[in-house]
C-alpha positions as CSV (number, residue, x, y, z in Angstrom):
1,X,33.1,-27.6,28.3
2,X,32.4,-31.3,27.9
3,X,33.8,-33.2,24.7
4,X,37.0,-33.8,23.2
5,X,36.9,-32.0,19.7
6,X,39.4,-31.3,17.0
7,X,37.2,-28.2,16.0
8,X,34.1,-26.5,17.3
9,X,31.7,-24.0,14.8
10,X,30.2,-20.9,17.0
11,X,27.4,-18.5,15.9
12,X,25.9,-16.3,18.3
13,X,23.7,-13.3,18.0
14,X,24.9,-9.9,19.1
15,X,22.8,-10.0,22.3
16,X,25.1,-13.0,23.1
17,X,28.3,-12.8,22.0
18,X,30.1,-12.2,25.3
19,X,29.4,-15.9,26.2
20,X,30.2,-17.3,22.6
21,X,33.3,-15.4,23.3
22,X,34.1,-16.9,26.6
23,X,33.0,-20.4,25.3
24,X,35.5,-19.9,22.3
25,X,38.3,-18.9,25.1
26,X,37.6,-21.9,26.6
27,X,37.9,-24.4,24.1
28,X,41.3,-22.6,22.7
29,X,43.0,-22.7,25.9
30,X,42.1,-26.4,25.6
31,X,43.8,-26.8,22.1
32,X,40.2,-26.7,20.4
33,X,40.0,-25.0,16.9
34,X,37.4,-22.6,17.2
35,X,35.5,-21.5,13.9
36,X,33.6,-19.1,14.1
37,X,30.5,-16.7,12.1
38,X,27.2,-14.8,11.8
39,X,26.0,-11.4,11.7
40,X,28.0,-10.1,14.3
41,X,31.2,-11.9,13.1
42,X,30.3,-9.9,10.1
43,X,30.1,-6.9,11.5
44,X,33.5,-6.8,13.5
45,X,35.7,-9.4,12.3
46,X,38.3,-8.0,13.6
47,X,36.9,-8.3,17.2
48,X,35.6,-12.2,16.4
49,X,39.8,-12.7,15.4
50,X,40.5,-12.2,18.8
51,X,38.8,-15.3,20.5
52,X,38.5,-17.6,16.8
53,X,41.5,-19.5,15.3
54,X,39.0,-18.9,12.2
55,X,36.2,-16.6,10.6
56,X,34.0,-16.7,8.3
57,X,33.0,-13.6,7.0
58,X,29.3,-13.3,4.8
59,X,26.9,-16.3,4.2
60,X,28.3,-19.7,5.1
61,X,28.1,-21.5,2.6
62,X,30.4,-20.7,0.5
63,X,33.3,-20.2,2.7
64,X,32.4,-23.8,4.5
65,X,33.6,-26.3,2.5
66,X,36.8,-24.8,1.7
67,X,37.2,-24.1,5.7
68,X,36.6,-27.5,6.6
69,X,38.9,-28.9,3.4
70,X,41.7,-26.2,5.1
71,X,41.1,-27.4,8.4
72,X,41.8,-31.1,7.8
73,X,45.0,-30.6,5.6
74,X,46.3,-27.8,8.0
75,X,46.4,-24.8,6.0
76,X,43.9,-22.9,7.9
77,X,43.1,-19.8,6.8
78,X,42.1,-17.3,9.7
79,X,39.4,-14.9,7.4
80,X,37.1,-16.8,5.0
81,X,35.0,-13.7,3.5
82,X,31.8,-15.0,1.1
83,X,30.5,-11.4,0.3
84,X,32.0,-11.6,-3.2
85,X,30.4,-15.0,-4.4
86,X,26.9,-14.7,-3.5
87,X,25.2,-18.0,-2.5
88,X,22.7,-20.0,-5.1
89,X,19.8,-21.1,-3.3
90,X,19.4,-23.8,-5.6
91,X,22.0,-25.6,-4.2
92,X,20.8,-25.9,-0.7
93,X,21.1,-28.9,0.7
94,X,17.3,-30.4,2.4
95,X,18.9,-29.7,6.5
96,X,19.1,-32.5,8.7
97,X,15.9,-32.0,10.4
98,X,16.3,-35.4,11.8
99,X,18.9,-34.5,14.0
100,X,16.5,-32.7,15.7
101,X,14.2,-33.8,18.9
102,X,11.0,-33.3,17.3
103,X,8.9,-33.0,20.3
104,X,10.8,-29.5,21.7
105,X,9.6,-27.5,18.4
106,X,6.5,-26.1,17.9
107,X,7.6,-25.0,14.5
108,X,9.9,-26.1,11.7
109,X,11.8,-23.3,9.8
110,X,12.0,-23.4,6.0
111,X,13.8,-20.3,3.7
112,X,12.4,-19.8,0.7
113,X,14.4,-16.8,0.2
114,X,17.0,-14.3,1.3
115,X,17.9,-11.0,1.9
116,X,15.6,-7.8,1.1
117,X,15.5,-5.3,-1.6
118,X,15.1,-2.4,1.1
119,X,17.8,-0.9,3.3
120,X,16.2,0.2,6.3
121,X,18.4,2.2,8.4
122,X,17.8,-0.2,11.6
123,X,18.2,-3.2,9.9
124,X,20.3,-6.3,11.2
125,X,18.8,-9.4,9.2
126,X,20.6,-11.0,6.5
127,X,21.1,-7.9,4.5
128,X,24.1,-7.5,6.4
129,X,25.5,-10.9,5.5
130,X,24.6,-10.1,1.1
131,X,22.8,-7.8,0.3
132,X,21.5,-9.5,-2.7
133,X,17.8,-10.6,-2.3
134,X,17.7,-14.6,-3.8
135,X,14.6,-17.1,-4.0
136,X,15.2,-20.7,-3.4
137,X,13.6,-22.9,-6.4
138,X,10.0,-23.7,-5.2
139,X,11.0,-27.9,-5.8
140,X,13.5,-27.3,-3.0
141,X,10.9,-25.6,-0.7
142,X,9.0,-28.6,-0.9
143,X,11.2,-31.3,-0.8
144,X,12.6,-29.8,3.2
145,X,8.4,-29.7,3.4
146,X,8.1,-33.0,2.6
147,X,11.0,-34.1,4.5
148,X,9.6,-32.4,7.8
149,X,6.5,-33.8,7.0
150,X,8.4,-37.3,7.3
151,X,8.9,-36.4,11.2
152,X,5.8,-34.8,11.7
153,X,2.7,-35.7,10.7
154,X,0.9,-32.0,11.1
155,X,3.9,-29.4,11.4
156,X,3.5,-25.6,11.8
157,X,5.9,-24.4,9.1
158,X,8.1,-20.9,9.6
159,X,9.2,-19.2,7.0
160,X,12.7,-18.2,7.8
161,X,12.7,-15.3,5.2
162,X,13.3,-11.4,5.6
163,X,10.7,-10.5,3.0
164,X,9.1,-13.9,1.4
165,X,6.8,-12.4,-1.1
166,X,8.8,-9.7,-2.9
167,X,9.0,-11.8,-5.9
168,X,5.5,-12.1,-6.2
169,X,5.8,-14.8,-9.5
170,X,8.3,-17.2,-7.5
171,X,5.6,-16.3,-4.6
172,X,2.7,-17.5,-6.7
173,X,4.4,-20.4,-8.1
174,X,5.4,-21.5,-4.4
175,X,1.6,-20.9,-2.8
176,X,0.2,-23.6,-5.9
177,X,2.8,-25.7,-5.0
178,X,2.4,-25.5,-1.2
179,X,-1.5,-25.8,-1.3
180,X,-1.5,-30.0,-1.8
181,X,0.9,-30.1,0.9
182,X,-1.7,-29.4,3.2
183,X,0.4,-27.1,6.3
184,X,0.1,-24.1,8.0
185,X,2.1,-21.8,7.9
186,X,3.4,-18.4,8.7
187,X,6.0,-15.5,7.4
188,X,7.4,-12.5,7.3
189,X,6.6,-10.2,4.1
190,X,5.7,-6.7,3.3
191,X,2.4,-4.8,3.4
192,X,2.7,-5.0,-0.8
193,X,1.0,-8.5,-0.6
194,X,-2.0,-6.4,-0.1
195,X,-1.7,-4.7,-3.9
196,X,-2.7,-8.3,-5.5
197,X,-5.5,-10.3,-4.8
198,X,-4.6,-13.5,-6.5
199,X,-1.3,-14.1,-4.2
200,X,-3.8,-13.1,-1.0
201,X,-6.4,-15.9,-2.2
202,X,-3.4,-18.1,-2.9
203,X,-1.3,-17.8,0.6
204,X,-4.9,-18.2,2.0
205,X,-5.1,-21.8,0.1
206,X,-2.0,-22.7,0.9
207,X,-2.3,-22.7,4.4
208,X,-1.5,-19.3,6.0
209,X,-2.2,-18.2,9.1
210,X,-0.1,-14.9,9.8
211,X,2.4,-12.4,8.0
212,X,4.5,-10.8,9.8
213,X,4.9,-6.8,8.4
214,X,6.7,-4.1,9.8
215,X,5.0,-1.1,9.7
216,X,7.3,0.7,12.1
217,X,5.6,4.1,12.9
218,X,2.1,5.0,13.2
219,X,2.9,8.4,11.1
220,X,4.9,9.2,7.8
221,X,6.9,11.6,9.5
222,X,8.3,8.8,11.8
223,X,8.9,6.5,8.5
224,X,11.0,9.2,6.6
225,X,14.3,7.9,6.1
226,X,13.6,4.3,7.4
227,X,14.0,3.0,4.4
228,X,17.1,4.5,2.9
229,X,17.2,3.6,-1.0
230,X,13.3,5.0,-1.8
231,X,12.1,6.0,1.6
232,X,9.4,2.9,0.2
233,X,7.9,2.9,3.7
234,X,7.2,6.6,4.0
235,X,5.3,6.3,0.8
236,X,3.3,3.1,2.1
237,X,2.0,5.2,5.0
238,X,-1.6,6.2,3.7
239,X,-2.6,2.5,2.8
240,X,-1.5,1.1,6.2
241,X,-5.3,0.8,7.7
242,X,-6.6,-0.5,4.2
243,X,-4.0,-2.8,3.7
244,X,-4.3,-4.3,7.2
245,X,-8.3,-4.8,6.4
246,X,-8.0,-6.7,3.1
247,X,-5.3,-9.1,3.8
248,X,-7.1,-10.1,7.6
249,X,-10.2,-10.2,5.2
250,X,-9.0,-12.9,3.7
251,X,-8.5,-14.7,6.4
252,X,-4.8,-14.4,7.0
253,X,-4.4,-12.4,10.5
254,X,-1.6,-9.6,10.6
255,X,1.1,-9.2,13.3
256,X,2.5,-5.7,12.9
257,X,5.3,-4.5,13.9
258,X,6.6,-1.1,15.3
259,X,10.0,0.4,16.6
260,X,9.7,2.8,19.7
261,X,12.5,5.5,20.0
262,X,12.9,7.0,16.6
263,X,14.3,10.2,15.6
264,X,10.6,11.7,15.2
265,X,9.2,10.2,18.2
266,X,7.9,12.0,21.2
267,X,6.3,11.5,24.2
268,X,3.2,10.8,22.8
269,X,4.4,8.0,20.6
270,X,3.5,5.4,23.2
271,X,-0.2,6.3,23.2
272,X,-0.5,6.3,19.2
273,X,0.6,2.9,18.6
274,X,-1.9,1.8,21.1
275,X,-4.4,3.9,19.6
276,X,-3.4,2.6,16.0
277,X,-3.8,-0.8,17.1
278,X,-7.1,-0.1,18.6
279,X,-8.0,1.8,15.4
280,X,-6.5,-1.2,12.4
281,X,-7.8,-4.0,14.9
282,X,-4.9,-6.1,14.3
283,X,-4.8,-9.5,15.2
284,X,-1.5,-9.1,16.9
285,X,1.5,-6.4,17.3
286,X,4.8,-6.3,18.0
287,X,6.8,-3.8,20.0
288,X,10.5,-3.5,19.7
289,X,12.9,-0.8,21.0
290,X,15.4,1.0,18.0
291,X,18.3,-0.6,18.6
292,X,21.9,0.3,17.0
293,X,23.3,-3.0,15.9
294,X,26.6,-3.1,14.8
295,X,27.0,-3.0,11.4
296,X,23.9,-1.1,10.7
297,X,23.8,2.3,8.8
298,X,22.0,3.2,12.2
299,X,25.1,2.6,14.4
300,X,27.1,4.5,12.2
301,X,25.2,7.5,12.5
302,X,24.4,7.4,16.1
303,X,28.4,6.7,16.3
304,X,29.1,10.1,14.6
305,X,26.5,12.2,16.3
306,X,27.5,10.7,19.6
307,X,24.7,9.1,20.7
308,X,25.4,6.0,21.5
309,X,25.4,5.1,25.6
310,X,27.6,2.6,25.5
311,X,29.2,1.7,21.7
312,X,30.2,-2.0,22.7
313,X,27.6,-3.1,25.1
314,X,26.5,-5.6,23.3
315,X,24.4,-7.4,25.9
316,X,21.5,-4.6,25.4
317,X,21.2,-5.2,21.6
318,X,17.9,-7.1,22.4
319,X,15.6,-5.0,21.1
320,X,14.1,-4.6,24.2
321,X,16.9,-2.5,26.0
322,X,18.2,1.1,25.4
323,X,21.3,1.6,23.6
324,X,21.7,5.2,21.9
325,X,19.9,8.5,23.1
326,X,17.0,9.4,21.7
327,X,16.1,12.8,20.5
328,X,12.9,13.8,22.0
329,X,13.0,11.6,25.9
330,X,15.7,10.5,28.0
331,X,16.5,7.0,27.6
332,X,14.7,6.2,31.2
333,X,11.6,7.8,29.4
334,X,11.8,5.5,26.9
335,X,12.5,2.0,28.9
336,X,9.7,3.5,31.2
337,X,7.2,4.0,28.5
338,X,7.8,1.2,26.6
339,X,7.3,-1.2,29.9
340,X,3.9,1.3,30.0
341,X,2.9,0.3,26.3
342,X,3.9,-3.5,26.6
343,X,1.2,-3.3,29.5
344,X,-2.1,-1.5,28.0
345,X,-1.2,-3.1,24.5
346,X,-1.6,-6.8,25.3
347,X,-4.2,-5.9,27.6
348,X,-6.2,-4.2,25.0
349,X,-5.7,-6.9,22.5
350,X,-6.8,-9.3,25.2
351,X,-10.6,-7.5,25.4
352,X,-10.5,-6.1,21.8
């Protein structure tokens, strides 16, 4: 651990936190304060106290300037917790984007908003740090745009967002603004951008290339309960294939997304997906094993029914490893299958 520091600020994702654990054990036994947060700081704080000196608990930003004021008078606190003071957006600072080496990004993330109104059982995005879904004023989208655009003279623009367009006004108002910046971009939204035409002809003027949507399951029986306030997803089903046709008829492709190892699915899940994707001739897909975060209404239940193969192996919360026990195949079914779909799917999209 190179450096001499009077304090060092850890975030890791679930997948990883073993190491950020052993990195924070190292810098402590060197007489390094170790700060630490995230999702999975979140979710067990009480396992995070164990190798952090401090925690912050929720969205950063709140809790960060107090930590750092604590930290240089010496009255550090060991639990910062943000979840009761929701963070405004408008008061996001443009990041330092010039701190980075421009030339090992392909992309440039921005958020123009955060959270999600939906609660999907599986769900370990941001929603777990507030669950109160906030827009970012569209002048600060641009200004980080324009800043980027300072270091880059064409950058491919990310939205870092859970679901950009649910506000479909601030959406509007931020596809106007984004068309004279001339960029390209791409994000993650729901298949309700498909309901209104305007925002479609706007994200395709302002420089879209791909949404991102989760679709989940290729039936509605696999999509009952997914969504756990008004089962929204289940209810979405039928207008999957049109949905997928008018918004890549505009222009803007379609990267969907689907979970393997659901409650509903069998043995023949693997082949329907393929065959859905055949079928919707989507420009891309995404594949992703369930997988019980912590945190997540889904580890909860798994944790009560006793499903779960190992509760704190936290190295196979990748989404591409197999965590719980699922209901209709053995987990070697699953990871077998899966390895089987990843094969024929980008095959077929390859000769589609």
């Amino acid at each position: 651990v190179p450096g001499d520091f009077d304090a060092v600020a850890i975030s890791s994702f679930t997948a990883q936190i073993r190491e950020a654990y052993e990195l924070a054990d190292r810098y402590r036994a060197m007489g390094t304060t170790v700060l630490m947060g995230g999702l999975h700081v979140t979710a067990l704080p009480e396992e995070a106290l164990e190798h952090a000196d401090a925690i912050v608990v929720g969205e950063g930003e709140p809790s960060w300037p107090k930590m750092l004021a604590d930290l240089k008078n010496n009255c550090l606190k060991r639990v910062y917790d943000s979840r009761a003071r929701p963070f405004d957006l408008a008061k996001s600072p443009t990041p330092r984007f010039d701190l980075l080496n421009q030339d090992n990004y392909n992309r440039m993330t921005v958020q123009t908003a955060r959270g999600c109104p939906f609660n999907c059982e599986f769900c370990a995005a941001s929603i777990r740090l507030s669950p109160y879904y906030r827009v970012k004023p569209v002048r600060n989208v641009i200004a980080e745009i324009r800043r980027i655009k300072e270091l880059q003279p064409e950058p491919f623009i990310e939205f870092a967002d859970d679901n950009t367009f649910v506000n479909k006004r601030h959406g509007k108002a931020l596809m106007r603004a984004l068309q004279k910046e001339q960029v390209k971009w791409f994000t993650e939204t729901d298949i309700s951008v498909a309901d209104d035409d305007e925002l479609l002809g706007l994200m395709r003027d302002a420089g879209c290339v791909q949404v991102l949507i989760g679709f989940e399951s290729t039936s509605r029986e696999g999509l009952a309960g997914v969504e756990t306030k008004l089962d929204w997803k289940a209810r979405r089903f039928d207008e999957y294939m049109a949905s997928i046709d008018k918004i890549q008829g505009y222009g803007i492709s379609v990267n969907g997304c689907f979970v393997l190892g659901m409650d509903t699915d069998g043995p023949e899940c693997f082949e329907n997906v393929l065959q859905f994707v055949r079928d919707s001739q989507l420009y891309d897909v995404q594949i992703t094993m369930l997988t019980a975060f912590p945190g997540t209404p889904l580890y909860e239940r798994l944790d009560v029914e006793g499903r779960l193969l190992q509760p704190t192996a936290w190295e196979l919360c990748t989404l591409f490893d197999v965590n719980f026990m699922p209901k209709h195949m053995s987990p070697e079914h699953l990871e077998r299958q899966f390895r089987w779909l990843v094969e024929r799917l980008y095959l077929s999209l390859i000769h589609i």
